[in-house]
Structure formats: structure tokens, C-alpha cells
N, C-alpha and C positions, 0 to 999 in steps of 0.2 A: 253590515253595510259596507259596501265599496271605497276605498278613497276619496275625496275629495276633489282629486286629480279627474277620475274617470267619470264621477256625476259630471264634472264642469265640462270634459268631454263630450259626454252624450247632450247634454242640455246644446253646447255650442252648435251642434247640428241643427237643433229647432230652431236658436235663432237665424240660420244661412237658409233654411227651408222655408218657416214662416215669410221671412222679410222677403226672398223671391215671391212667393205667392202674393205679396200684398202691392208689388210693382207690377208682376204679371197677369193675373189673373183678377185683381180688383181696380185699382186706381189708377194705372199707366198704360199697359199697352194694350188692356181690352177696352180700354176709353178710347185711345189709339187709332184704333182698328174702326170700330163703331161708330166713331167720331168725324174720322179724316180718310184714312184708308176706304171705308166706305161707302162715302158721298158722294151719290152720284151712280150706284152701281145699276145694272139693269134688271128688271122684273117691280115685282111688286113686293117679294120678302125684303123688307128692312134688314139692315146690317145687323140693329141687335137680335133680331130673329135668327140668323145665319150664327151669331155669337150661341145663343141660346141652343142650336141643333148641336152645334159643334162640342158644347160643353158635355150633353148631352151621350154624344159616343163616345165620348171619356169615362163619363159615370159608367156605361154599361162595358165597355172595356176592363175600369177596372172591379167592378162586379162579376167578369167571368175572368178575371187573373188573380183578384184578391185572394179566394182561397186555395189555388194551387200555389202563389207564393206563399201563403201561410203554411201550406204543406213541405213546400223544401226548405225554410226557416225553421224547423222545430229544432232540429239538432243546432245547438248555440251558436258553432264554428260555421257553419253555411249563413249566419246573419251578416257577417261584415262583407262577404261577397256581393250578397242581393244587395246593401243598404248602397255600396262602392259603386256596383255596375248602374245602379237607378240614378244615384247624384249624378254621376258624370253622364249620363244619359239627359237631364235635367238640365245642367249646363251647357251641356254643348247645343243643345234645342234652342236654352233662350239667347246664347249666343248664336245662331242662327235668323232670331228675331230683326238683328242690326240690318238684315239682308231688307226687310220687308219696307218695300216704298210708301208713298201719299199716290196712291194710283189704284183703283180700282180692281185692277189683274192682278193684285195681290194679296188681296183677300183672303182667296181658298188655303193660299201656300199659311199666311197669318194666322189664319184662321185652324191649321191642320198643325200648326207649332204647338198652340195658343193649349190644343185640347191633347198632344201627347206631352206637353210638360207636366200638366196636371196631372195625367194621368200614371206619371213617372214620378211624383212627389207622393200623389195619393198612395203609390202602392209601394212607396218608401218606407211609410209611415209605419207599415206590416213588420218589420225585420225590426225597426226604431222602437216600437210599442211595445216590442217581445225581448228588448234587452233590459227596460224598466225593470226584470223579475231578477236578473244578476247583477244589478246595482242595489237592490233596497231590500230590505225586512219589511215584514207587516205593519212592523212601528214607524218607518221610516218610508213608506211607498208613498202617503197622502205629500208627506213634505217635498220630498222629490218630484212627482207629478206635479206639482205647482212650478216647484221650480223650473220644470224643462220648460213648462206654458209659458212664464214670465221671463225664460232666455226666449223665446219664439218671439214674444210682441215688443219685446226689445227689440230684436232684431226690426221687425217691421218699422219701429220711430228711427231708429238710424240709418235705415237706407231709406225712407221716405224722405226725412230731410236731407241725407246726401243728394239725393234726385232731384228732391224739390231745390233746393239752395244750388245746384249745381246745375239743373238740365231745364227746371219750365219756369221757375220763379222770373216774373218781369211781363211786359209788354213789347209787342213791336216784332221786328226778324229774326233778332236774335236774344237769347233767355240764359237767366242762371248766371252762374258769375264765371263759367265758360265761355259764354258769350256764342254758342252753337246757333247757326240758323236754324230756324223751324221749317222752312223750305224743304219739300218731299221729305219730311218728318226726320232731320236729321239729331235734332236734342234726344228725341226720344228713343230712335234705332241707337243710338250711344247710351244710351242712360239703358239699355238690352245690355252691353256689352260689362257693365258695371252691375247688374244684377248674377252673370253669369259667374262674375270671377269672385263676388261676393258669397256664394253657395257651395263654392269649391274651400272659399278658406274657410270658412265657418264649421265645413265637415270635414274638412281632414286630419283634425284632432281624433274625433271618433273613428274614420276610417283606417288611422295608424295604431288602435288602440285599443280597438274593438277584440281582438282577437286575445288579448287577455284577462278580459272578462270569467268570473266564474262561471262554467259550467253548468247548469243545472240537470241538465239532460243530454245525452249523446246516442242515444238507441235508435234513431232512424241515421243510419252510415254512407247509404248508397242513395243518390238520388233517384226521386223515382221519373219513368214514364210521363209525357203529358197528361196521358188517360191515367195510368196507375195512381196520378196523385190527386185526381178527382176520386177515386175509387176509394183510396184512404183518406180521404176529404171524407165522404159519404158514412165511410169506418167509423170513422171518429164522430161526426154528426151524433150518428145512432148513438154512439159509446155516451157522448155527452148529453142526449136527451134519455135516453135510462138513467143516468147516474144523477142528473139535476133539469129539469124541463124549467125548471124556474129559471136557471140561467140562460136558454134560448129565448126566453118568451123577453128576459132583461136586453138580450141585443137587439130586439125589433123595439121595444120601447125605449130605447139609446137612443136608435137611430131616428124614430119620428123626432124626438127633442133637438137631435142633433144637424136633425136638417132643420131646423126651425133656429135654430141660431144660426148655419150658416147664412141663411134666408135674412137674416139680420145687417150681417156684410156684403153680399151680395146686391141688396135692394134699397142697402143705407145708402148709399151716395150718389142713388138714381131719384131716391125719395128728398135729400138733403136740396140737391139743384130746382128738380120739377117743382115740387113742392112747398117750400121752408125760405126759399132764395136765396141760397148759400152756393157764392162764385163757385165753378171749376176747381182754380187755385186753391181755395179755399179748403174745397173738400180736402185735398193732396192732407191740408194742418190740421183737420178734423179727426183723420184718419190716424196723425201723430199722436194727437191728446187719448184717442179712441184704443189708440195699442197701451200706451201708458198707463191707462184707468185700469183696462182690462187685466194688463202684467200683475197692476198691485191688487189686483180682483184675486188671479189663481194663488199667489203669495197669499196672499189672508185666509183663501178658503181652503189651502195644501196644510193650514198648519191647524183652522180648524176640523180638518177632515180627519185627521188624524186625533183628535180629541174628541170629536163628535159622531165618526162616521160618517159615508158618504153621501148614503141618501136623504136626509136631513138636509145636508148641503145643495144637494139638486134641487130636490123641491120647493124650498126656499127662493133658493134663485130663481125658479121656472114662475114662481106664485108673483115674485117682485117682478121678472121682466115682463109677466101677462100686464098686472097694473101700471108700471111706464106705459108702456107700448100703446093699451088704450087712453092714456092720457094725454098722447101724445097724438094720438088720431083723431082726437077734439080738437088739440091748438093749431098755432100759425105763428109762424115766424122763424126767424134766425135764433134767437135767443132760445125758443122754446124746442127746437131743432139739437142747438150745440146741450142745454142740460139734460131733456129727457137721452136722446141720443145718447152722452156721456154713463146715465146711470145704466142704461140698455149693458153698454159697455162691462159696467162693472161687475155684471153678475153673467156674464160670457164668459168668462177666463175660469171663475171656481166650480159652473156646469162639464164644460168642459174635462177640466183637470180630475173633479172627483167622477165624473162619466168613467175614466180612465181608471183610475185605481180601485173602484167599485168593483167591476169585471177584472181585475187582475185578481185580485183578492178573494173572487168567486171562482175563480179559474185554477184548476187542477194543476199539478207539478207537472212541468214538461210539455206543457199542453198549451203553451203562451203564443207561440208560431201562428197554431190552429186556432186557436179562439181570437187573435187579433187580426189573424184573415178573415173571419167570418165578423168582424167588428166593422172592418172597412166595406166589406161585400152586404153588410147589412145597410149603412149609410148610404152607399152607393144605390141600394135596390129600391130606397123611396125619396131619392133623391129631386124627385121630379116634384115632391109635393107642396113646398115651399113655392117655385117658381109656378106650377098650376097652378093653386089657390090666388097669387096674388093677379095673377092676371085676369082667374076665372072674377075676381072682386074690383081688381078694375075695370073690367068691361061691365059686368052687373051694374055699376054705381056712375062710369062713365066718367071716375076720377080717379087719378093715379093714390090720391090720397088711400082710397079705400083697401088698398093693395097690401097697405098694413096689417089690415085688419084679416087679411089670408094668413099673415106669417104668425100672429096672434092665436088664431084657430091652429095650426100646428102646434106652436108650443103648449098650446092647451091639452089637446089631444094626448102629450108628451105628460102631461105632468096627471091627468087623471090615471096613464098606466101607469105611471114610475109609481102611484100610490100602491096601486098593487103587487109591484113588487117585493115579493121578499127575503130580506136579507136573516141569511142566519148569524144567531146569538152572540157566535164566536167572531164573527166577523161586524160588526155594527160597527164600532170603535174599537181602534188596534188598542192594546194596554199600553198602557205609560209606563 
């Protein structure tokens, strides 16, 4: 196993990574956008429909970049360049965000940030997922995978209450103990500017650090061609459905599960307000309790994965958030919002975490680049099915409420293949 030094490294990336996405892409400035930016816009598509297209050609972006970055990632020394060039790609984007007004004309520009930051975090995560194998042993992969989750959703509680405590907390023109007018969105175009420089220090432990990581594999030297490295995308495909078909059939039942918890964060804080009558504001603290629960979720389930093996752990989780979920599509209220919500939470962070070291663990030497390209590019490719389902069940029932009950049917979906998945013998539980 690595140092101590360079886990706490690579973990600190997650949490500068996570806690941007949970400002940008959940709670602040796609609320932002949707909310203020644009009211008022012309046609008949809704702002969150424009949010929803835009999300959209990020997913499929990074569905057709994911596995040519997993293809120039496999030699170790080319990960700290890709993970380098994407963060500061990623920062300087959501620094860019401070630009975007309370005005309507600025939408598209918001709107076109909103979905190449994502898509610059998403395909971060390629080079990030593929250095997991030169920090950890088979005995120590479950505990590590937890760990980098619960630096992530850390990060999220501290720059949520930095923003919240600093930028929206309050009534009236001016918010937060800044005291920023809200006027043509200027708390929040500022509360951009402190997400961007938050992502920069958090990764530039790993970015200084990265490069002397062990080794595992050095045989791809020269980078390939655009085309050539679909080409040896396709190589490799074939190579690894010969060699194990069980593990392609495991990324497409990753990925329904995993878009089915995104679909969790995603439609939690639209379901929280519409639904449940949990303030705005509110949610911003919801969101705090909701990274916290989940942190000590992937911590619990990183140390049983490793004692128990991983899919036990998954399915577990998938069986208990199926049961929240529907129980919480019975009730009402605030109260029944913040606990079922919270328990949702808690079995997010160890699906997740053991998702991750499950596929590492099934995953050939050398070969972490490419299978964690095709990890992102398989998430990406049914990325759509959380967000269809819930709509197609809100328009069916004519209540937001129902829309739950789409995200419910994915996870489900998730957890009858994960059954058929099979993990071999050697691999169930690392030894002790």
C-alpha cells in the first residue's frame, strides 16, 4: 500500500471535485440558472428543460471522450497530465460562471459552462479511478475507495456551508455574512469564484504528486491517434470480452444502479421543495446533513467491503434504498423528507464506493485506464434513464410526487442484475 501521504493526496482531489459539483451542478448555480437567470426567457421550453438538454450533451460528450481518455491513461505517467489539464479546465469554466448575469441572454453562455464543467469533472474521474490500483492492494482497495467517497462528501459539507454561511444565508438584498447584493445574481456569480479556487487547492496535492505513484504498467509509450485510440478501445473491448464477459455485462449493471442514485441527487432537492415543503435555503442544510450521512455511509461500507466483499455491500444498499424510497412515496411532510431522505443518503456513499472497487478488483493488470473509461462511458450511455423515467411517472400520475417512483424502478432494475452478477471466489472478500 502507498503512504499515507499520497492516499490523503489522491482522496483531497475528491473532496475539491465532489464539493464543485455539489455547488455547480446541484444546489447553486443550476438552481441559479433555472431559477433567476431564466425567468422570463422566450418560447415555451422551461429553463429546466434547457438545463436538462444541456446536461444531456455532456453526458453524450463524455460518452464519446470517456473511452479514448481511458485509452491515453493506461500508461500511469500520462494520468497526472489528463487529471492536471481537466481540473484547471474545470476551474477556469466555473470561474467563468461569475460572468453570468440575472438576464435572460445569458442563459445559453450558463447553460454551455454549466454542461462543459461536468463534462470536464466526469472525464476527470477516468485518470482519478485508474490511480486507485497504485495506491492500494486487494486488502486495502475497499478501505481506500471509501475513503476517497468520504474525502468527496466532505468536501461537499464544507463548501456548502462556506456558500451557504457566506453567500445566500439571510433575507432581503443583501445575504450571508458578506453581505453581497442579490441584485443581477451577484452573491452567487461570487460564491462561482470560490468554488473555482476551492478545486484548484484541493487537487494540487495530487497534481504535484501524482507522478510518483507506483507504476503498474508502462507498455503503451506513445500516444495514440484520435482514431487509433478508438481502434485500441475496440482491441481491448474484444480482449476483455474473451477473457471475462462477466465483467462487461458488470459495467452495464453498474451503470443502471448508478444512474439511479445519481437520480437520487439530482431530483432530491426538486422533490424536497415541490413536494415535502422544505425552504430553498433549506435544502442548501439538507444537502450538508445529506454529504455527512453519505461520508460515514462509504467509511462503514469501505471497511466492510473489505471483509465482506463487494457485492453483498451493493445489493444490500440497492434492497434498503428500494424500501426508503418507497416509503417515502407514501408520506408528507418535512420531517418525513429530512429522515427517509437522510437514510436514502446513507446507503449512496458504500454503493458507490464498493461499485468502484468491485471493477477494480475484476479488472486486469494494466488495464485500469481502459476499463475505467468504459466505467464512465457506460454511466454516461444510460444516463438518460433516471431523468426519463421520472418524468415519464410524473406526467402518467400528474404528480411530481410520482417521479420517485421512476428513480425506484431504476434502482430496481440495478439490483435484479447486480444479482446475477458473478464475482469469482478469489475475489468475494480480499483476505485479512
Amino acid at each position: 500500500m502507498a503512504p499515507r501521504s499520497k492516499i490523503v493526496a489522491w482522496a483531497l482531489w475528491d473532496c475539491g471535485s465532489t464539493g464543485l459539483n455539489a455547488i455547480v451542478v446541484t444546489f447553486v448555480f443550476s438552481v441559479y440558472l433555472t431559477g433567476t437567470v431564466g425567468q422570463g426567457i422566450a418560447g415555451d421550453t422551461s429553463p429546466a428543460s434547457w438545463l436538462g438538454r444541456a446536461l444531456t450533451i455532456a453526458g453524450l460528450t463524455v460518452a464519446l471522450l470517456a473511452p479514448l481518455t481511458g485509452v491515453l491513461v493506461q500508461a500511469p505517467h500520462r494520468r497526472r497530465v489528463a487529471l492536471m489539464t481537466l481540473t484547471c479546465l474545470a476551474a477556469a469554466l466555473t470561474a467563468a460562471m461569475s460572468l453570468i448575469r440575472a438576464d435572460p441572454r445569458y442563459l445559453p453562455a450558463g447553460l454551455a459552462l454549466l454542461a462543459a464543467t461536468a463534462a470536464c469533472s466526469d472525464l476527470a474521474s477516468v485518470p482519478y479511478n485508474a490511480m486507485l490500483r497504485q495506491l492500494s492492494t486487494p486488502q486495502t482497495s475497499g478501505r481506500i475507495s471509501g475513503f476517497g467517497w468520504a474525502a468527496g462528501y466532505a468536501g461537499s459539507v464544507v463548501l456548502l456551508l462556506l456558500v451557504y454561511v457566506g453567500f445566500i444565508a439571510g433575507d432581503g438584498p443583501h445575504r450571508g455574512l458578506l453581505g453581497l447584493p442579490t441584485a443581477d445574481g451577484q452573491n452567487v456569480r461570487a460564491a462561482m469564484l470560490v468554488a473555482a479556487v476551492w478545486i484548484l487547492v484541493f487537487g494540487l496535492p495530487l497534481m504535484l504528486s501524482a507522478h510518483t505513484f507506483a507504476r503498474t504498467d508502462d507498455s503503451v509509450e506513445r500516444p495514440p491517434t484520435f482514431l487509433g485510440g478508438y481502434r485500441r478501445l475496440w482491441s481491448d473491448l474484444r480482449s476483455e470480452w474473451r477473457r471475462d464477459r462477466n465483467l462487461v455485462y458488470y459495467l452495464l449493471v453498474s451503470a443502471v444502479f448508478r444512474d439511479g442514485l445519481s437520480g437520487v441527487f439530482a431530483f432530491g432537492a426538486v422533490l424536497g421543495v415541490s413536494v415535502y415543503g422544505i425552504s430553498p435555503g433549506n435544502v442548501l442544510i439538507f444537502g450538508v446533513f445529506a454529504s455527512t450521512v453519505a461520508a460515514l455511509g462509504a467509511v462503514v461500507g469501505g471497511l466492510l467491503d473489505d471483509r465482506l466483499g463487494a457485492k453483498p455491500i451493493i445489493v444490500a444498499s440497492l434492497i434498503a434504498m428500494i424500501c426508503v424510497g418507497m416509503a417515502l412515496l407514501a408520506l408528507s411532510g418535512p420531517i418525513a423528507f429530512w429522515v427517509c431522505g437522510l437514510l436514502l443518503c446513507l446507503f449512496v456513499g458504500p454503493t458507490q464506493s464498493a461499485a468502484r472497487t468491485l471493477l477494480l478488483r475484476m479488472t486486469g493488470e494494466g488495464k485500469e485506464g481502459i476499463i475505467f473509461g468504459l466505467y464512465t462511458t457506460t454511466g454516461r450511455a444510460v444516463a438518460f434513464l433516471a431523468p426519463w423515467l421520472f418524468f415519464v411517472f410524473v406526467d402518467l400520475f400528474n404528480a411530481d410526487r410520482a417521479g420517485l417512483a421512476g428513480i425506484c424502478l431504476v434502482l430496481f432494475a440495478g439490483l435484479v442484475g447486480m444479482l446475477m452478477v458473478r464475482v469469482p471466489d478469489h475475489i468475494r472478500a480480499a483476505p485479512s
